[in-house]
C-alpha positions in Angstrom: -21.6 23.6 -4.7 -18.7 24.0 -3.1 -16.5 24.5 0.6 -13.7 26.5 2.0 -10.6 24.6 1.3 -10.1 24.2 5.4 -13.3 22.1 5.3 -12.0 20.0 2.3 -11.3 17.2 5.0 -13.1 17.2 8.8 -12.0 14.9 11.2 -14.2 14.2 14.4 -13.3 12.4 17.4 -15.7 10.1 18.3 -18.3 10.7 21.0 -17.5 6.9 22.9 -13.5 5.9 22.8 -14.8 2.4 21.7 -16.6 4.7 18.7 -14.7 5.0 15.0 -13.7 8.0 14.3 -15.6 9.7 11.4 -13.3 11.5 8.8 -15.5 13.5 6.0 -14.0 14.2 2.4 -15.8 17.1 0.3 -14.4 17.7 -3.0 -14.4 18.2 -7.1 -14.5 14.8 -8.2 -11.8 12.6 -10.2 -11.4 8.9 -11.1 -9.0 7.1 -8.8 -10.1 10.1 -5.7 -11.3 6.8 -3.6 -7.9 5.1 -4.5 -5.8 8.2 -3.8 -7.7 8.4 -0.2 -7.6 4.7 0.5 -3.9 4.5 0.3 -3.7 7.6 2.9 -5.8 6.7 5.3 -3.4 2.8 4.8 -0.2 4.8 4.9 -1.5 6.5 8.4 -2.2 2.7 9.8 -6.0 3.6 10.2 -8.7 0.7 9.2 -11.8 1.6 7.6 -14.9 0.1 9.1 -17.4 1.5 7.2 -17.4 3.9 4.2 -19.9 5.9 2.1 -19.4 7.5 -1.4 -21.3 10.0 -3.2 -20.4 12.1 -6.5 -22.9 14.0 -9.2 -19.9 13.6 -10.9 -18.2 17.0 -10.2 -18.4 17.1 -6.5 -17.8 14.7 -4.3 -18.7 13.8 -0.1 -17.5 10.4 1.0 -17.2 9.5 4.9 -14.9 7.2 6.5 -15.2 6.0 9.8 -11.8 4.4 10.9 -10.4 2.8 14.2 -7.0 3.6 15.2 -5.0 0.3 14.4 -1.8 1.9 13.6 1.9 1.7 14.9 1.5 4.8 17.1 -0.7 7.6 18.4 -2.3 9.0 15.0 -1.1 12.3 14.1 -4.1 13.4 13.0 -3.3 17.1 11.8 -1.2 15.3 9.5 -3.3 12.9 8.1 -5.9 15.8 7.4 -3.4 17.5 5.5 -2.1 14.2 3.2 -5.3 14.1 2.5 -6.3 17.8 1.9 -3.7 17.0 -1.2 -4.6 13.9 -2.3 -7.8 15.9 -3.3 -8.4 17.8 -6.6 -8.0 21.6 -5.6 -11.6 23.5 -5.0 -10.9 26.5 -6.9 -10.6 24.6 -10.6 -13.4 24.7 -12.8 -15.6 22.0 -12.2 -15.8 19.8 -15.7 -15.7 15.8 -16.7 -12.7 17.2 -19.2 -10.7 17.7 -16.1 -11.6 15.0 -13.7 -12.2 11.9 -15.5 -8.5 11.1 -16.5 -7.2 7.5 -16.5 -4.2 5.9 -14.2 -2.3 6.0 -17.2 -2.9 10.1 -18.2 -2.2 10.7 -14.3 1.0 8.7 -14.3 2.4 11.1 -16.7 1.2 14.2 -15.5 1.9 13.7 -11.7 5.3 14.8 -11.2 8.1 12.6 -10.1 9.6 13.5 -6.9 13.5 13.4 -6.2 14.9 10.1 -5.6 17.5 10.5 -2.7 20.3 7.9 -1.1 20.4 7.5 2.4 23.4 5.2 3.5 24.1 4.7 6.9 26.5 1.7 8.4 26.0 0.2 12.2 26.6 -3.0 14.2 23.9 -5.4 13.8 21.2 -6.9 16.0 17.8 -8.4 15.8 15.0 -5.8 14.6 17.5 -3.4 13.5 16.1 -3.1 9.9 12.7 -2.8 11.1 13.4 0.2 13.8 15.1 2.1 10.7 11.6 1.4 8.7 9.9 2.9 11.5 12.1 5.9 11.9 11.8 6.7 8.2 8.0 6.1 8.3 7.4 8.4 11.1 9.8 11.3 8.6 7.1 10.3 5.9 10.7 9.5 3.8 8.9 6.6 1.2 11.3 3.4 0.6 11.6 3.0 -3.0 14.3 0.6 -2.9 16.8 -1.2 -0.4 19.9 -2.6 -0.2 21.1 -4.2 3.2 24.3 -5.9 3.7 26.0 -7.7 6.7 29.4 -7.8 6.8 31.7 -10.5 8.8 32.3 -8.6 11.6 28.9 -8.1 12.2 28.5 -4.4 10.5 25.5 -3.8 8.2 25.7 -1.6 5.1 22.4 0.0 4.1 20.8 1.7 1.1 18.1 3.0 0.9 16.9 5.0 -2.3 14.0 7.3 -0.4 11.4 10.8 -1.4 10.5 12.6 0.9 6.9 13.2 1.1 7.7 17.0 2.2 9.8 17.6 -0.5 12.1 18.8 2.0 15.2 16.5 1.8 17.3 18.5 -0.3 18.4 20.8 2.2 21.3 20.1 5.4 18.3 20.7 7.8 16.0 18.3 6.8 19.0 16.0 6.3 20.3 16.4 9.8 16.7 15.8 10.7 16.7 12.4 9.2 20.6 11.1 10.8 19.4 12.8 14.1 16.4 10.8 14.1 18.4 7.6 13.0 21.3 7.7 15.4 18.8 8.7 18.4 17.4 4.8 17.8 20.8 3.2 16.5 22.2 4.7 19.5 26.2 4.6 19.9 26.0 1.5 17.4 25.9 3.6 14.2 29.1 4.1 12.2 28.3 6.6 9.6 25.5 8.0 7.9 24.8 10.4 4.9 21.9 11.8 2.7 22.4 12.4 -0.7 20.7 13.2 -4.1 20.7 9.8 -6.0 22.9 9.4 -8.8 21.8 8.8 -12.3 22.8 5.2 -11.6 21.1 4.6 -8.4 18.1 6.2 -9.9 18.1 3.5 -13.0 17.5 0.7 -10.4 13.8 2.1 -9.9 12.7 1.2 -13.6 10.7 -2.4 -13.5 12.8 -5.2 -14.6 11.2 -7.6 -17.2 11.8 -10.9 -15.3 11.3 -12.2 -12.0 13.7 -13.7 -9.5 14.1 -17.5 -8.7 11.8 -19.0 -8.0 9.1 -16.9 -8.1 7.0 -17.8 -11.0 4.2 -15.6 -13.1 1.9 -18.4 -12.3 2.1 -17.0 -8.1 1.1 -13.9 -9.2 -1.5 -14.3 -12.0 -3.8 -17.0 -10.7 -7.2 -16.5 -9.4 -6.7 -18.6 -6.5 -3.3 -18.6 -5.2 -1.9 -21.5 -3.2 -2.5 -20.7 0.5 1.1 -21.1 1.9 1.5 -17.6 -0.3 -2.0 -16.0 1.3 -3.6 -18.0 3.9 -6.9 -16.6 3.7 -8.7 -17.0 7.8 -10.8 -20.7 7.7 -14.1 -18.4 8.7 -14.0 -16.9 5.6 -14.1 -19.4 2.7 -16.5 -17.3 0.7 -15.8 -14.7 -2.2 -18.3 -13.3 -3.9 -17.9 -10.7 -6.9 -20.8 -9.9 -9.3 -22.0 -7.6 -11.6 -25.6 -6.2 -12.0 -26.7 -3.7 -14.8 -30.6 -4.6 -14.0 -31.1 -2.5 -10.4 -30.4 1.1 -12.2 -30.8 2.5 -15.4 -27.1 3.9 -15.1 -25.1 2.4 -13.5 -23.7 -1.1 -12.6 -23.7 -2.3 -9.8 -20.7 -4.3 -8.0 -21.4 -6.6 -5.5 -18.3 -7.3 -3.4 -18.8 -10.2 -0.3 -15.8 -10.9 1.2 -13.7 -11.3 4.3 -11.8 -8.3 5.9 -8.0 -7.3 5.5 -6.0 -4.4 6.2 -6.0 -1.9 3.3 -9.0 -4.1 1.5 -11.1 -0.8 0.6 -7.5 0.5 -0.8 -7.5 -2.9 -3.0 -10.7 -2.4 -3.9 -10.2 1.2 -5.2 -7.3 0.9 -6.9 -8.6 -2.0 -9.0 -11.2 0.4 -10.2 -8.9 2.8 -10.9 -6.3 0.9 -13.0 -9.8 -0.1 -15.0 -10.6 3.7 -15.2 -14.1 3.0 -13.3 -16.1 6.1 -11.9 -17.7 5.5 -8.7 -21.0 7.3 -8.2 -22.1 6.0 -5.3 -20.8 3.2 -2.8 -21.0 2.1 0.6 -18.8 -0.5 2.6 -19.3 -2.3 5.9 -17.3 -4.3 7.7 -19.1 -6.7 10.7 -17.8 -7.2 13.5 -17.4 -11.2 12.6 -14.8 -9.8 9.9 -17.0 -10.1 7.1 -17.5 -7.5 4.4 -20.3 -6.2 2.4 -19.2 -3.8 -0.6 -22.0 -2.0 -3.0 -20.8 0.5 -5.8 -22.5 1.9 -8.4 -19.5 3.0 -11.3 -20.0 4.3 -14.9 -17.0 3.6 -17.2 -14.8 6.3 -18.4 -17.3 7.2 -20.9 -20.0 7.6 -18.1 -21.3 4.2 -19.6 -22.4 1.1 -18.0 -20.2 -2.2 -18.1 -22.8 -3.9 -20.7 -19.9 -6.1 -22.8 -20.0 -9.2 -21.1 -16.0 -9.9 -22.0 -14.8 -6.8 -19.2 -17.2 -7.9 -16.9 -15.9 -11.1 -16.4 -12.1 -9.4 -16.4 -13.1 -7.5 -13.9 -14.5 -9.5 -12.2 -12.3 -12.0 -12.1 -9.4 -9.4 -10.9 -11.1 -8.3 -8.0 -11.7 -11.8 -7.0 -7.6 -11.9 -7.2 -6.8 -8.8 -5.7 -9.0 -9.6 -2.8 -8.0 -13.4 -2.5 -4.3 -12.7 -2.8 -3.9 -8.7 -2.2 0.0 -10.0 -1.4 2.0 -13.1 -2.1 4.7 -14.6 0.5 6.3 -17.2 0.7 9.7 -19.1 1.7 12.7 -20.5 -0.3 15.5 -22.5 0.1 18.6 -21.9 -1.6 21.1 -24.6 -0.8 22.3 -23.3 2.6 20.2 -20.2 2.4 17.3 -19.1 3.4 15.3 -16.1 1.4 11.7 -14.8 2.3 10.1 -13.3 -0.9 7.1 -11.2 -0.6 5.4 -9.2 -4.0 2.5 -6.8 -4.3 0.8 -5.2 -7.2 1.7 -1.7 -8.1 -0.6 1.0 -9.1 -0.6 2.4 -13.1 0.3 5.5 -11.3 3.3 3.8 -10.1 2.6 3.7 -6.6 3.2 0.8 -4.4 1.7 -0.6 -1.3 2.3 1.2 1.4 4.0 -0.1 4.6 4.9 -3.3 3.3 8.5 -3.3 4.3 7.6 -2.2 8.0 5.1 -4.9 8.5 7.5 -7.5 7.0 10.6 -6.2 9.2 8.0 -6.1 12.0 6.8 -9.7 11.8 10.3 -10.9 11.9 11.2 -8.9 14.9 8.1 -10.4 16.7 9.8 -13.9 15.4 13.2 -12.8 16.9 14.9 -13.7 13.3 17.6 -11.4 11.9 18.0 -10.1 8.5 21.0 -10.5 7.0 20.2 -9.5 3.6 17.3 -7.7 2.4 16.5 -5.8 -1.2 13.3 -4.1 -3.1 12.9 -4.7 -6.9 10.1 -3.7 -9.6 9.2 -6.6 -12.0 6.6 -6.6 -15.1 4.3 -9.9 -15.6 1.9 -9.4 -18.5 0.8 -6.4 -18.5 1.3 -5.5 -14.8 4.5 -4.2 -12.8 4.8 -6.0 -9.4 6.9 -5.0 -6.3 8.8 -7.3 -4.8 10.7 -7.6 -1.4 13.7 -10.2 -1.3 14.7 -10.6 2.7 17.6 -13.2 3.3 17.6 -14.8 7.0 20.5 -16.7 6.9 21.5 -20.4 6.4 20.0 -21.7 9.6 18.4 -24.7 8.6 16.2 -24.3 11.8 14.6 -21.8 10.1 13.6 -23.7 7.0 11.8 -26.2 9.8 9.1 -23.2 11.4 9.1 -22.4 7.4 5.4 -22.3 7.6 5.1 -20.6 10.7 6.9 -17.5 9.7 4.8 -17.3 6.2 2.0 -17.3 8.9 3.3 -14.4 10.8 4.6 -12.5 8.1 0.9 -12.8 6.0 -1.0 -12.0 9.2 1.2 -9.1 9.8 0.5 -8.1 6.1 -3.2 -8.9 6.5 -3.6 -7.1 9.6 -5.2 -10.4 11.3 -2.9 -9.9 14.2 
């Protein structure tokens, strides 16, 4: 059973405009592949609709038909190669001893890529940060970390520690590429700019920190049911539904996931099961057109087991019903004069974050007409988890501390995708 690796991934416009477009995945199988797909087709700005998963274990075929959400025209030759290598290759012998690995076994066998500095300076102006976010997201450079500055004569000092999803960065070209691209939007309002390895310094500031800033707490990220002014979850959508069912196959369980829709919520879904080391067999999702989603998956544990202890049911269980209640948390803080907008996500085993989550904050506050004055990245661990979290300083208007609420609003429905 098997295809040519240039049918590993088909795209296929649809026959209508108003029609998703189908993408089609045939592959060796691996724990996590659904995850590893997810955060492409998230990363590319595409929603899935609808979604179908099947695996005998060694081969997979899963379909997803996706509408075209995104921040621009889809390059779609791209997005077919992403995910051409997010798959396991074709030509490996086909085994369980190869493909059923956990998040933590593929965290230390992926390897790293090069962590590079990208310092620029420029005169500031409202949306500034988020046109450099969209610049580096159309290179396919990934944000790891950032360090903006404003000085008082109105400069800004950036740093950003970046990879390069080419693996390209390290040479002038590529380089050039990237200040080329930067000073064509900055126009004649960019000072400097320069792309370097990172230093053995700059590189340190990627490993997770043990505490969390002021004030977020661990009780914002670890309850069940978060407060809403961090998630405001759409009033039409009050139910959540997560449940277990060992009784409809002799196999498998079954996961029964009813909830309401959000961008990347398939991506939430997946990587939950793949920080728990769960094998999908077979799944399908649909989302209704009232927003509404209906998720069934049949998964084996690691040991090609059902989930019969009653104890890692309820876990899991009870994390989904987290990670889909609260995929991000947001909120705003005042600090004396200052004002600080703090946003944190959960980070994959893998060590993989969520993707665009800098853009859409940066975009949100664009939209608002707000300036950022100060904005950094950080890694934290809570319990047994490591959490990403965006720090973004507007300033010690106190105007802004009274449409508080509305620009949590706009920030989580930029997040959310309910835009």
């Amino acid at each position: 059973m098997g295809m040519p690796s240039d049918e590993v991934v088909i795209i296929r416009p649809p026959e209508r405009p108003e029609d998703p477009i189908l993408i089609t995945v045939s592959c060796p199988d691996k724990t996590g592949l659904g995850c590893n797909l997810c955060r492409v087709i998230l990363l590319f700005g595409l929603s899935v609709v609808r979604g179908d998963f099947s695996t005998d274990g060694r081969w997979c075929y899963v379909l997803f038909w996706v509408v075209d959400r995104g921040r621009k025209e889809t390059r779609w030759n791209l997005l077919k190669k992403r995910l051409v290598e997010a798959c396991p290759p074709a030509s490996l012998p086909l085994g369980n001893e190869i493909y059923y690995f956990s998040g933590h076994q593929e965290m230390v066998t992926e390897q790293k890529p090069q962590v590079f500095l990208l310092k620029f300076s420029c005169y500031d102006r409202t949306g500034l940060l988020h046109d450099v976010t969209e610049v580096l997201c159309e290179l396919e450079l990934t944000i790891w970390r950032v360090k903006v500055s404003t000085t008082p004569d109105g400069r800004v000092i950036d740093l950003f520690l970046i990879t390069d999803s080419r693996e390209l960065l390290h040479t002038k070209k590529r380089q050039e590429e990237t200040c080329t691209q930067l000073r064509a939007v900055l126009g004649g309002s960019m000072c400097t700019c320069d792309v370097d390895v990172a230093s053995e310094e700059y590189a340190a500031c990627l490993q997770a920190s043990a505490s969390l800033p002021p004030p977020m707490t661990e009780d914002m990220l670890t309850s069940e049911v978060q407060h809403e002014s961090y998630a405001p979850v759409p009033s039409s959508s009050s139910f959540l539904s997560v449940s277990v069912d060992n009784a409809l196959s002799h196999a498998h369980s079954l996961i029964q996931i009813q909830c309401h829709d959000h961008k990347g919520l398939l991506y939430d879904i997946m990587r939950t099961l793949k920080d728990y080391n769960m094998q999908i067999s077979y799944g399908r999702f649909n989302a209704a057109e009232d927003g509404n989603c209906n998720i069934d998956l049949f998964v084996v544990q690691k040991d090609g087991k059902k989930i019969v202890d009653q104890n890692k049911q309820n876990a899991l269980c009870a994390r989904l019903r987290m990670e889909l209640s609260s995929p991000l948390c947001v909120t705003l803080v005042s600090r004396g004069p200052d004002v600080e907008l703090l946003v944190a996500n959960p980070v994959e085993l893998c060590g993989k974050g969520r993707p665009l989550v800098f853009y859409d904050i940066t975009h949100a506050l664009q939209m608002l007409d707000i300036r950022i004055f100060l904005a950094e990245i950080s890694r934290h661990v809570v319990g047994d988890r490591e959490w990403e979290v965006y720090k973004v300083h507007l300033g010690d208007d106190h105007e802004l501390l009274c449409i508080g609420d509305k620009i949590v609003k706009e920030v989580t429905k930029m997040l959310m995708g309910w835009h």
